[in-house]
C-alpha positions as a Markdown table, in Angstrom:
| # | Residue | x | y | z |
|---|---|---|---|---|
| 1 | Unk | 1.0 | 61.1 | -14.7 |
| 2 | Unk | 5.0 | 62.0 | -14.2 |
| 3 | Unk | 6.4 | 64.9 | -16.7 |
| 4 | Unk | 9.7 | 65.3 | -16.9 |
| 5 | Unk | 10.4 | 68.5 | -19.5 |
| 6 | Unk | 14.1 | 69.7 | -20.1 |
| 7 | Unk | 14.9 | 73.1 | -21.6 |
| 8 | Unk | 17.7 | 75.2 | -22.5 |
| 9 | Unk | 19.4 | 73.3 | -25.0 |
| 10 | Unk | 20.6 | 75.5 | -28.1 |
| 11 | Unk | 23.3 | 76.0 | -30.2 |
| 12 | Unk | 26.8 | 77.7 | -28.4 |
| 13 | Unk | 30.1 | 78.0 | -29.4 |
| 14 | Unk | 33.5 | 75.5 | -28.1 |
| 15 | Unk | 34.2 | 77.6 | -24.7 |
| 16 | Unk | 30.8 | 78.5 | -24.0 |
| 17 | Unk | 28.3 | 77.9 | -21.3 |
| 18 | Unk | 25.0 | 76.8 | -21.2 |
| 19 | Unk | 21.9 | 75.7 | -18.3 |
| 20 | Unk | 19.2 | 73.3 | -18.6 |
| 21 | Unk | 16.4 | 72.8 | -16.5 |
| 22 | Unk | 14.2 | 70.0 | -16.1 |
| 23 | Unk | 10.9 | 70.6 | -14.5 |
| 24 | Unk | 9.2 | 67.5 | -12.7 |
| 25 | Unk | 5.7 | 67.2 | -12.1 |
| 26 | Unk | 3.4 | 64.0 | -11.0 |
| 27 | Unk | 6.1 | 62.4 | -9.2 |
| 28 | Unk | 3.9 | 59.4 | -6.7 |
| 29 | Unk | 6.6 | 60.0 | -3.3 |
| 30 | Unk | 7.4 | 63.4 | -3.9 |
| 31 | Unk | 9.7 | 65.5 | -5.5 |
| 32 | Unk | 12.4 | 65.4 | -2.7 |
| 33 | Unk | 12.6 | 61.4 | -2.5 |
| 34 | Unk | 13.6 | 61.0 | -6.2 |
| 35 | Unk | 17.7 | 60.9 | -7.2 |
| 36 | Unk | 18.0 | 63.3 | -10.2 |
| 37 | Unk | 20.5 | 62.8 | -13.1 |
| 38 | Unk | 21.3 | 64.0 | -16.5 |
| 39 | Unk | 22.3 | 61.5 | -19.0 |
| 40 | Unk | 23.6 | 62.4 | -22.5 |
| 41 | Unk | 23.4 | 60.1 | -26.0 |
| 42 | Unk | 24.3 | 60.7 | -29.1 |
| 43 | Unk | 23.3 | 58.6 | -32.2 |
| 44 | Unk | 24.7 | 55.2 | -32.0 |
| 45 | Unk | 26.1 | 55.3 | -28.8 |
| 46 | Unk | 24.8 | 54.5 | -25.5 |
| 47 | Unk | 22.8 | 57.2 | -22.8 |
| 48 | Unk | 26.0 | 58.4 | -21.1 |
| 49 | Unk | 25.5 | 59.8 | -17.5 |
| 50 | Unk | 26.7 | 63.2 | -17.1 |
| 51 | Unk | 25.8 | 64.0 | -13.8 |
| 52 | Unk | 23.7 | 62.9 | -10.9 |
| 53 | Unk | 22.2 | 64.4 | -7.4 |
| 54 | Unk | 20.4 | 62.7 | -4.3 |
| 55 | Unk | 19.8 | 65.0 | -2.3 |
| 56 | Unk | 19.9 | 69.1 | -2.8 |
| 57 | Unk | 23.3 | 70.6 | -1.4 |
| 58 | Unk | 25.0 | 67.2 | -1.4 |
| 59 | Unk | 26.7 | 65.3 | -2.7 |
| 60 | Unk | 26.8 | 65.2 | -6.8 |
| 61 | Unk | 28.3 | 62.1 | -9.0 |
| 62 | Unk | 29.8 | 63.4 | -12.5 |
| 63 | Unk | 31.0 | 61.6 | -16.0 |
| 64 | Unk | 34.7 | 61.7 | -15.9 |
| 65 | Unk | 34.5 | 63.8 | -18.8 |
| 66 | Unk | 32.8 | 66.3 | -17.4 |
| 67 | Unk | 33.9 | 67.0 | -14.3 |
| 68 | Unk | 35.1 | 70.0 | -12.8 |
| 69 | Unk | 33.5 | 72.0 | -15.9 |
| 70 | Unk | 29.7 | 71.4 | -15.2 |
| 71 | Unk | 27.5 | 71.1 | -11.9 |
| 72 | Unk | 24.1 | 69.8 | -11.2 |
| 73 | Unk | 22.1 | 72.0 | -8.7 |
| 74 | Unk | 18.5 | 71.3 | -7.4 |
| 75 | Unk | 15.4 | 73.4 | -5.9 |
| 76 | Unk | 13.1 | 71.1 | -4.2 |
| 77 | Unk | 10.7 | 73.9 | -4.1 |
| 78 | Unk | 10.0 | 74.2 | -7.5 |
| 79 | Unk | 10.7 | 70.5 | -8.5 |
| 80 | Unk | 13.7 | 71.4 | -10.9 |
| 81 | Unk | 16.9 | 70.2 | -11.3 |
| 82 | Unk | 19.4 | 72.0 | -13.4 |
| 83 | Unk | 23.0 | 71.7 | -14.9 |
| 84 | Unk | 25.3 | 73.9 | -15.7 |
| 85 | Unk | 27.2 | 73.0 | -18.4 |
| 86 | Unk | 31.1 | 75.2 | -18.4 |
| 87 | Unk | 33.8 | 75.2 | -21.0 |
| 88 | Unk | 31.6 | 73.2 | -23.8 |
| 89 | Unk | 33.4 | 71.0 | -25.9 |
| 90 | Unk | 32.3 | 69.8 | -29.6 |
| 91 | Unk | 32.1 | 66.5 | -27.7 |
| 92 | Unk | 28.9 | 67.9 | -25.4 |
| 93 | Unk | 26.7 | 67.5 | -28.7 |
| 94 | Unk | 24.1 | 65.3 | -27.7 |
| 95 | Unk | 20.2 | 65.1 | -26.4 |
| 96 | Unk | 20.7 | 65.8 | -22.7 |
| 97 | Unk | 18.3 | 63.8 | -20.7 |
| 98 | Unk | 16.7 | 64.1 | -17.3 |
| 99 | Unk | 15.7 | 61.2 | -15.4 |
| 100 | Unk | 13.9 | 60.9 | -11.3 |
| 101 | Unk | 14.7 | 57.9 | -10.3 |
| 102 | Unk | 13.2 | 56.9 | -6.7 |
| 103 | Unk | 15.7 | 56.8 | -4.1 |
| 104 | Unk | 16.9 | 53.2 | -3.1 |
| 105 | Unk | 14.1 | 51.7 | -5.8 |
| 106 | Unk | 16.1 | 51.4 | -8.9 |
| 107 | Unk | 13.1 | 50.2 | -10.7 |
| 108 | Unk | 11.0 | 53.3 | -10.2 |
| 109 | Unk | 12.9 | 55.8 | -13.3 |
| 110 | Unk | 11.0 | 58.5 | -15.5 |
| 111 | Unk | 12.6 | 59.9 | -18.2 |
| 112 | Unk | 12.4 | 63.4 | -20.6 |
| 113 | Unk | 12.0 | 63.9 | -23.7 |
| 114 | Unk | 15.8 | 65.4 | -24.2 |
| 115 | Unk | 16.7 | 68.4 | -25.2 |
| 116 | Unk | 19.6 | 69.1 | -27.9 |
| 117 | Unk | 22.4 | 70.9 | -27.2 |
| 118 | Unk | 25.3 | 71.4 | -30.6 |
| 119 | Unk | 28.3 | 72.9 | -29.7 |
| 120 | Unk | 30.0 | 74.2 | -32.8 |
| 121 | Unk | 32.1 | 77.1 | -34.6 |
């Protein structure tokens, strides 16, 4: 059975930083073959995605409104994918989601179960 579990969401300040983690365990071809991606939603909008990674060290797709102020990283070793999340704006208030997705098999997508991040004064 496929677990995705996201941590690290909390409460921060505009102008702060913050990391999640999602852990991924159960994954049928192996942690390495999956794309990872964080996706972001807030209530009555639409799962936004935030950022996403192939491959670990390459190269990494990011919202518009994000970028250059967040990153996505990955350690294959320990089946985690993180992002660092710079410079948070009131805007970054959402339940940040992770989601493997098999490479080249858009079908094949597991999702967590989100973790909230507020960012207010």
């Amino acid at each position: 059975q496929v677990h995705l579990v996201e941590s690290g969401g909390g409460l921060v300040q505009p102008g702060e930083s913050l990391r999640l983690s999602c852990v991924a365990s159960g994954l049928t071809y192996g942690y390495s073959r999956y794309k990872m991606e964080w996706y972001r939603q807030t209530p009555g909008k639409e799962r936004e995605l935030v950022a996403s990674l192939a491959v670990a060290g390459g190269y990494a797709n990011y919202g518009e409104s994000v970028k250059d102020r967040f990153a996505i990283s990955r350690d294959n070793a320990k089946n985690t994918v993180y992002l660092d999340m710079n410079n948070l704006k009131s805007d970054g208030t959402a339940v940040y989601y992770c989601e493997a997705q098999k490479r080249n098999v858009q079908s094949i997508r597991h999702w967590g179960q989100g973790t909230q991040v507020t960012v207010s004064s």
